[in-house]
C-alpha positions, 0 to 999 in steps of 0.5 A: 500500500503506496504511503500518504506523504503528510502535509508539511506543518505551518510554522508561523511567521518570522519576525523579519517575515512579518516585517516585510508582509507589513511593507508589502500593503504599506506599499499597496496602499500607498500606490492605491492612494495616489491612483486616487489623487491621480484620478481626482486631480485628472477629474477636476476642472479649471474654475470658470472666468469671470468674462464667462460667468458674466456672459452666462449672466448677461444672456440669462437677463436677456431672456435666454434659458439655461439649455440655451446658455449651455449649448452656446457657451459650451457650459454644463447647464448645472454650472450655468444654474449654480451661477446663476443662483449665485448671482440672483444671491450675492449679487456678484459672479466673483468667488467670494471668500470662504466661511472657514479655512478648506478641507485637508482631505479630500472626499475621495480620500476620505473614501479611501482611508473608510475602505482600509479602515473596515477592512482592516479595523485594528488599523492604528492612526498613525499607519492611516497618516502614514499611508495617506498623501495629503500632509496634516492629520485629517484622518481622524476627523474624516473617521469620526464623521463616518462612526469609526471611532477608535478604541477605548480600553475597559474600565479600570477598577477604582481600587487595587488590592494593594490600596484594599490593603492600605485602607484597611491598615490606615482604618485600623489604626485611626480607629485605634488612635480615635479617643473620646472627647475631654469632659468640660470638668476637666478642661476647666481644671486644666485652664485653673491649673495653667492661671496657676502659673503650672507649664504645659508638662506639668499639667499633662503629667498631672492630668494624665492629657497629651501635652498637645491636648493641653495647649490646644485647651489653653489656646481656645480658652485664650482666644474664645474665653470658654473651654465648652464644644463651640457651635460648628461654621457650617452645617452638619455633615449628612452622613455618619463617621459610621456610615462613612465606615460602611460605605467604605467597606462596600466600595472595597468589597465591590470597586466596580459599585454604582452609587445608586446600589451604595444607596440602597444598600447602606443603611446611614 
């Protein structure tokens, strides 16, 4: 029984292989691209005189209809129509001044990069301008007229694990550090202990107080004349230090939450 000869494994491509694959359709692009200039620039005709525009006017004042311009001057008759439009508009059959500065692109490139684009989807901008002849970078713009627009990554999450981690340290540890708050009783013994002459030391070691806590009485009671809780400048806070702690927990647990979910599922 004659052997079947197995077919040869497909290895896949080099890089110098891939390289030149890439020149390759640089090159075919960029030869399709000047076709089209050419083209366009062998399509596109000379802009009429101003004699000529003026004749098409004077003829049609005259009572000649635009079939009739057209056959005797050897003009399309929708040229004969535009400028005549024109002149019944402005008043002139001069060209006027742009309303804003020309296209770098034409619509027959435009055309073009809209074809390799939807062939080629993953096509970068810098390849399109590349490719294209006209100088600038009209590409994108032409691209996000027609809907092709380019492509966004995906969300990244709001907290990483390392700051998961961070966060709960430092939470941890203002929780620890956090104490309650100094009875009026003995902030008044702290301010009749300092008129007493007694230094900010002496007064922390006594009472058992951060030396900082002291002073910070003593200076509000300087500038204020009482040792009571003030009111507060502005209004109160809405939500809770421990509603503060809870939506915390929820957005650590669940980074990708909306805000209408933390709503409904913390309790303030």
């Amino acid at each position: 029984m004659p052997r079947v000869k197995s077919a040869p494994e497909k290895h896949p491509f080099t890089r110098e292989e891939e390289t030149t694959r890439d020149d390759s359709r640089r090159w075919q692009l960029s030869r399709f691209l000047s076709a089209c200039q050419t083209t366009n620039q062998a399509m596109k005709t000379k802009e009429l005189s101003v004699d000529l525009r003026d004749r098409i006017v004077s003829r049609h004042r005259s009572g000649e209809g635009y079939r009739k311009i057209s056959a005797a001057l050897k003009v399309p008759m929708s040229t004969v129509a535009s400028i005549i439009r024109k002149w019944k508009k402005f008043g002139t059959t001069t060209t006027l001044p742009r309303a804003g500065r020309p296209a770098k692109l034409s619509d027959r490139g435009g055309s073009a990069l809209i074809r390799e684009v939807t062939k080629n989807p993953m096509v970068s901008l810098t390849e399109l301008q590349c490719f294209s002849v006209e100088r600038g970078e009209p590409s994108s713009t032409a691209l996000h007229q027609s809907g092709l627009c380019d492509r966004v990554t995906g969300r990244k999450p709001l907290l990483s694990k390392r700051h998961m981690t961070h966060n709960a340290a430092c939470q941890k540890t203002n929780q620890a550090m956090k104490t309650k708050e100094l009875s009026v009783d003995l902030r008044d013994r702290i301010v009749s202990r300092h008129r007493s002459g007694e230094g900010y030391r002496k007064i922390s070691a006594a009472l058992k107080v951060p030396m900082s806590t002291v002073a910070s009485i003593i200076r509000k009671w300087k500038k204020f004349g009482t040792t009571t809780t003030l009111p507060r400048a502005g209004r109160p806070a809405k939500l809770s230090d421990r509603g503060g702690s809870a939506l915390i927990r929820e957005v650590t647990k669940n980074p990708m939450v909306s805000l209408t979910d933390l709503l409904l599922s913390v309790k303030f």
